[in-house]
N, C-alpha and C positions, 0 to 999 in steps of 0.2 A: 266374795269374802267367805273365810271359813265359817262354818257353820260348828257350833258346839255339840258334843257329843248330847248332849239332854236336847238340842233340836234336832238333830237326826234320830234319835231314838224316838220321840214324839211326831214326828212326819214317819216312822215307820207303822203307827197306832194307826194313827190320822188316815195312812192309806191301807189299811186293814190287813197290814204284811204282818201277821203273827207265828208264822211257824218256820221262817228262817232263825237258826240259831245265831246266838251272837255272845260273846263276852265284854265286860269293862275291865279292864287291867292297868295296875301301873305299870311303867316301864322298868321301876327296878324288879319286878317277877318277870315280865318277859319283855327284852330290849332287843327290839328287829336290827340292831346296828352293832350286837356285842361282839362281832368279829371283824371288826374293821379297825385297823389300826388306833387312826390319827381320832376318832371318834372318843380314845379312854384321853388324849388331852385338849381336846376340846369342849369334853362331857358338859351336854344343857343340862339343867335339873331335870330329874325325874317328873314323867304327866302322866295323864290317863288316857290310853288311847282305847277306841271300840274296835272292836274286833268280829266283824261276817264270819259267819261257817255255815258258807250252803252247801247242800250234800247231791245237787249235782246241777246241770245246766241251766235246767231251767231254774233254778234257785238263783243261781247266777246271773243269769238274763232280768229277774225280778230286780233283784239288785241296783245291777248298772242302768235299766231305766229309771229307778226313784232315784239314781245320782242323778242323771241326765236331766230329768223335771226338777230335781230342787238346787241343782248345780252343786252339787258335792264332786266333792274330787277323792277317789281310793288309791290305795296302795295294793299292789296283788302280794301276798305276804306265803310264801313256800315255808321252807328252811331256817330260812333269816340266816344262811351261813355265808352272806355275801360279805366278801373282803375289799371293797372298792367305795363303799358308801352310797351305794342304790336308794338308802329311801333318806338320803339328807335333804332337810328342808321339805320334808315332804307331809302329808296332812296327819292327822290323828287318827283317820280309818280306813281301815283295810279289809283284806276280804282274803281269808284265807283259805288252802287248801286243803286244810288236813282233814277232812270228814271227805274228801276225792279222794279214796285212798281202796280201792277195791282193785286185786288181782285176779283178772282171770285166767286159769288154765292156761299152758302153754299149745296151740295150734300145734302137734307134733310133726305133721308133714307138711307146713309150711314154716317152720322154725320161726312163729312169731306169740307173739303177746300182747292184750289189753290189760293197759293200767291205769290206774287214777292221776290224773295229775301232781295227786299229794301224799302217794306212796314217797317213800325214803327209800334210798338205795342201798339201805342196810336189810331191811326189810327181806327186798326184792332177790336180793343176791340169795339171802338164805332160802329161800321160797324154791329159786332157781335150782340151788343144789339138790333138793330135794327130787326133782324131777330130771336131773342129770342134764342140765342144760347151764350153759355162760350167760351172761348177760352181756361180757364184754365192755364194761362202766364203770371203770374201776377209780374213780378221781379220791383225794385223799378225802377229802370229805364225808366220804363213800356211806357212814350212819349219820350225818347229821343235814344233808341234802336230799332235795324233792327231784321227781323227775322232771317234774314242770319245771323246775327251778334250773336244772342241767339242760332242756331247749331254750329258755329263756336267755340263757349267760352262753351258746354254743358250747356246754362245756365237753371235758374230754377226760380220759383216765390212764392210768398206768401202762396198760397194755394197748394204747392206740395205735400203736405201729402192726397191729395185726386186725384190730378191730375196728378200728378207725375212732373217730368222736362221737357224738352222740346226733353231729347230723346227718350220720351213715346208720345210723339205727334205726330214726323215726320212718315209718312208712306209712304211716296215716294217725290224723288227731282228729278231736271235735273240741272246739273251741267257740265263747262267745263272744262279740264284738262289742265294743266299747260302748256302744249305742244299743246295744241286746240282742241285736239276731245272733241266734246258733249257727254256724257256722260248720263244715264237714270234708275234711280230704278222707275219702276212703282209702284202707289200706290197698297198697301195690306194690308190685315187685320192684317197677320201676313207674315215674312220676307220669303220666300221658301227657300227649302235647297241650301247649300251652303256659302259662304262668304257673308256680309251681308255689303254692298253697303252703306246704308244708317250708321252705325257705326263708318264705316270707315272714314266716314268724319266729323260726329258729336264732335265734341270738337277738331278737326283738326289744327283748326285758320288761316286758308286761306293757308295751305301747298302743299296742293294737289292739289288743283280745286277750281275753284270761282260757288259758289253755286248761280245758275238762278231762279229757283222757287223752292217752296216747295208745297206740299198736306200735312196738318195736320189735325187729329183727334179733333172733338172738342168735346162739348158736350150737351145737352139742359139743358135750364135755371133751376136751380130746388130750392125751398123756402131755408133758410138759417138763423140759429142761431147764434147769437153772447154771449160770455159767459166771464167777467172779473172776476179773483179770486185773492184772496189775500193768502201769506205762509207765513209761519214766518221767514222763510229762502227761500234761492235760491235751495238748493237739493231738499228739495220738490217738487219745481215748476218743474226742468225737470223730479224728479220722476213720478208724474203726467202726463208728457207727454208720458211718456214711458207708461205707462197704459192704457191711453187714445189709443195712438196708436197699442199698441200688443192686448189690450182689444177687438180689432173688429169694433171700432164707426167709422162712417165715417164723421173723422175729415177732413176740408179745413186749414184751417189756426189755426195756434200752435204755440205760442209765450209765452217764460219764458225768463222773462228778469232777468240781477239781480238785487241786489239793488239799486247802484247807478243809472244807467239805468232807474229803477223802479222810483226813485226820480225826475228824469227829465223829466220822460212822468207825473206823474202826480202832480208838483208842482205847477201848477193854480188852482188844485181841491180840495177846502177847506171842503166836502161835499161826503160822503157816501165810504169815504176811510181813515181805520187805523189811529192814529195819530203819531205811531211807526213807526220805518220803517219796509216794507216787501219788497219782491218777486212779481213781477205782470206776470199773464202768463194770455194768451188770445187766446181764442181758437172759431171755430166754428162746429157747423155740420150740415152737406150737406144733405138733404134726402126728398124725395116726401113728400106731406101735411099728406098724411094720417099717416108718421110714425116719422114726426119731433119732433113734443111736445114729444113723450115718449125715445126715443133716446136722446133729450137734459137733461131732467131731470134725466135722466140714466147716462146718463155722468157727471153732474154734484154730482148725491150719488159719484159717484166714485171720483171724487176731494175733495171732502167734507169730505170724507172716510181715505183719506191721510192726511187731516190737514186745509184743503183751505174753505176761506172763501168767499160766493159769492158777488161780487160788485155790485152799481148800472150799470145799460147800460153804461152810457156817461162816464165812466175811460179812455175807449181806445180810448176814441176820439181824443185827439194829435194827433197818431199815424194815427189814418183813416184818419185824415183832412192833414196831411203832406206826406202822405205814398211815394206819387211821385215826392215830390219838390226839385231835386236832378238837375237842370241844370245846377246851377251854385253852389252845395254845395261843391264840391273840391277847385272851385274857391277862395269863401269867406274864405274857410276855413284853405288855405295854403300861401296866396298872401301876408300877413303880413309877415315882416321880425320877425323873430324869432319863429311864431307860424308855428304847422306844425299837421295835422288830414290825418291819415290814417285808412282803416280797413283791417283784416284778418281774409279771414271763412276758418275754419278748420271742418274735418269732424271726428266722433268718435263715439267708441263704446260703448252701455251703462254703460256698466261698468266700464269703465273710464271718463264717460262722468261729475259726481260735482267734481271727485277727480281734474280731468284737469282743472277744471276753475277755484275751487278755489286756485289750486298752481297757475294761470297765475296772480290772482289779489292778491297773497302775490309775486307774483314779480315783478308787475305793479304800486299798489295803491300808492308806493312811488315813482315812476320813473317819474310819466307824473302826467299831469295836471289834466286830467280827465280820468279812464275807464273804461268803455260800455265792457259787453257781452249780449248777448242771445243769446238764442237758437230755429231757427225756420225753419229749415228742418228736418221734423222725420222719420224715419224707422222703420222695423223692426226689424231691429241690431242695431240699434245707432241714431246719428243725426248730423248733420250741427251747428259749435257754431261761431258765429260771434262778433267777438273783435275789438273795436273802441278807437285807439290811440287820444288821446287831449292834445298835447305837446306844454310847452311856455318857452320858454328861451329869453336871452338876443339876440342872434342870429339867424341866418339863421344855421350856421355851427354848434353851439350847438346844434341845434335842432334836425336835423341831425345828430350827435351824436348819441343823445339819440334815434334816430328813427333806424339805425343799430340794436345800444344796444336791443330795441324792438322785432325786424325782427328775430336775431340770438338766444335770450333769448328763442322766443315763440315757434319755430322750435324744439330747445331742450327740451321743456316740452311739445310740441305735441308729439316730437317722442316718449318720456320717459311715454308716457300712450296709446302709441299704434296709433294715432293718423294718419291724412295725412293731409298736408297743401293744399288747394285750392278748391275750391268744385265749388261753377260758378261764379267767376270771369275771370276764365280761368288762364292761364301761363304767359305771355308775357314777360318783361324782369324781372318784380321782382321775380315768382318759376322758373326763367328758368334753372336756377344752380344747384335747388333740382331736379328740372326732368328731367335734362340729366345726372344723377346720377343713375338712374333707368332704367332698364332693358324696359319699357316701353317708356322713350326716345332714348332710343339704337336702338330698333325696329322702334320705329317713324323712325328717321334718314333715316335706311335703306332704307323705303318706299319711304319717299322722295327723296334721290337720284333715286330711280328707274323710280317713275313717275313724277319728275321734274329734267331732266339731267342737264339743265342750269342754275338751281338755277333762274328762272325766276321770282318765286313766293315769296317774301321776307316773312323770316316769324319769329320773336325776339323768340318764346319759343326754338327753335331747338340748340341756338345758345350758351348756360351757362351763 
């Protein structure tokens, strides 16, 4: 049974824990669920929940043993910029990371870095610049996410077509286990044999261990091309991409929007853009001075080659000048009675990858108000397609309706092209039902009963 916040605060006297910090808050000053859609129509009344801030492992390890003796259950609390409803239904205390927030120095001959857990990636990025170094981690999020919070959800960023996600960065953590031993993957180049430490917890979402610091991989600053194209269609544009990417260039950022999409980033530019509609895809590449100019122009025959027409610079500018201003766009976006804006990235293989969007927007274009795809995580088997609900009804409850109707629709034509729902948003309550359906949440499962016996560690994906 849960236990109230005045008994756990008094079972922390009782066991002479006085110098872990902690706060009482309501949840209208700080609400770990304020970017999650369906949460502004569903909204509980406001409570008080406690709030851990220990400042470093072993603080942490204190912790999760007085859960485990008094059966408390926590929430590991980063960012709170989760979009999926990670801590629904979940208990009233948490243990945050934000006092894990220490940078160190960038290793200059091994291109890496120690960070706290509970650095922001806003933070870090400025830090980086300063010592002329990438991070490579660019997710829109990018100032109001942890980096614990980016291994916990797998997440990934803008430029992962050259940097990859953020489970190509980690090369060593120290983390404490749900039961309190501290735990250790030293950093490495590559993983040594055996079980791989660092995976296991990558995309986890606080199940197993609360993750202390991290060492990541970064990399040095290096010149960079920006390139806007116009198609006459959307298949072209991710065709393009797929060439671009199997072709060898080293692409950073790779964006094929579709059309409506395409309408809405550039509807202020009266000036060096189509007067039709097209396809806008945007792409860059990454490579030392001496071999940028002829890789860009190389890359460009090859768009050009498919159909694409090159733009002026300033197209994508919306997009660069707004890329991070997502604090409060859940907010604005859902708090309206009747209106309701969600997204979903789906990941897919090329060869289903125009068939799937264009069936999602012949069963979208008339359901909602507005719908957004592109596509801007690539591979070399496929890509990342991200779809953006714009729903307006008379209602809260309509809208909802039709945001189910959405959810269940898009599931059925991801799966029906091969498709997976979820790429880095992570799981939390909205795929929790697709992925304990899957032989990968079965297994989850098991683990965590093994390394968490008391369910100490609250965690919504595990749950359906």
């Amino acid at each position: 049974m849960e236990k109230t916040i005045e008994e756990v605060l008094n079972a922390l006297e009782t066991n002479q824990i006085e110098k872990i910090d902690y706060d009482v808050l309501n949840t209208k000053d700080l609400d770990p669920e304020e970017h999650w859609s369906r949460y502004f129509k569903e909204k509980k009344q406001n409570s008080n929940i406690l709030i851990f801030k220990p400042d470093n492992s072993n603080d942490v390890s204190t912790i999760l043993k007085l859960a485990n003796k008094l059966n408390i259950q926590v929430s590991v609390l980063g960012g709170h910029s989760n979009v999926v409803g990670s801590f629904e239904g979940g208990p009233n205390v948490y243990l945050s990371t934000e006092n894990l927030n220490s940078i160190q120095p960038v290793e200059r001959l091994t291109n890496q870095i120690t960070v706290g857990a509970g650095v922001y990636g806003g933070d870090l990025l400025k830090t980086m610049e300063q010592w002329g170094f990438e991070l490579g981690q660019y997710p829109q999020s990018l100032f109001i996410s942890t980096v614990g919070g980016w291994i916990n959800t797998r997440a990934t960023g803008s430029s992962s077509t050259y940097y990859g996600g953020i489970e190509h960065a980690v090369i060593g953590l120290e983390a404490v286990l749900a039961t309190g031993e501290v735990i250790t993957a030293t950093p490495s180049a590559r993983t040594p044999g055996g079980l791989d430490l660092i995976k296991l917890l990558i995309g986890s979402e606080g199940s197993f261990a609360v993750i202390t610091s991290v060492t990541l991989e970064v990399h040095r600053k290096l010149p960079t091309s920006f390139t806007s194209v116009a198609f006459d269609n959307y298949e072209n544009a991710i065709e393009a991409q797929r060439q671009l990417v199997q072709g060898g260039f080293p692409i950073g950022l790779l964006r094929a929007y579709n059309i409506a999409e395409t309408n809405h980033i550039t509807e202020s530019i009266s000036k060096g853009v189509p007067k039709d509609d097209f396809a806008l895809l945007t792409f860059s590449v990454i490579a030392p001075e001496e071999s940028l100019s002829a890789l860009t122009i190389e890359a460009r025959k090859k768009v050009t080659n498919i159909g694409g027409t090159i733009l002026s610079d300033d197209v994508s500018d919306t997009w660069f000048i707004n890329r991070y201003q997502c604090e409060t766009m859940m907010r604005d976006r859902n708090v309206i009675d009747g209106k309701m804006f969600d997204t979903v990235e789906v990941t897919l293989p090329w060869n289903q990858a125009s068939d799937c969007a264009l069936a999602l927007e012949d069963a979208f274009n008339d359901r909602v108000e507005q719908f957004y795809t592109h596509f801007s995580h690539a591979y070399q088997t496929g890509a990342c397609m991200y779809a953006l609900f714009f729903i307006e009804e008379s209602s809260d409850s309509e809208a909802m309706s039709i945001w189910r109707h959405c959810q269940d629709k898009m599931a059925t034509i991801v799966k029906a092209h091969k498709g997976t729902l979820a790429h880095h948003h992570g799981v939390g309550s909205e795929r929790s039902s697709h992925y304990m359906e899957t032989d990968v949440g079965f297994i989850h499962k098991q683990i965590k009963e093994k390394l968490d016996p008391n369910n100490v560690l609250f965690c919504r994906m595990l749950l359906g």
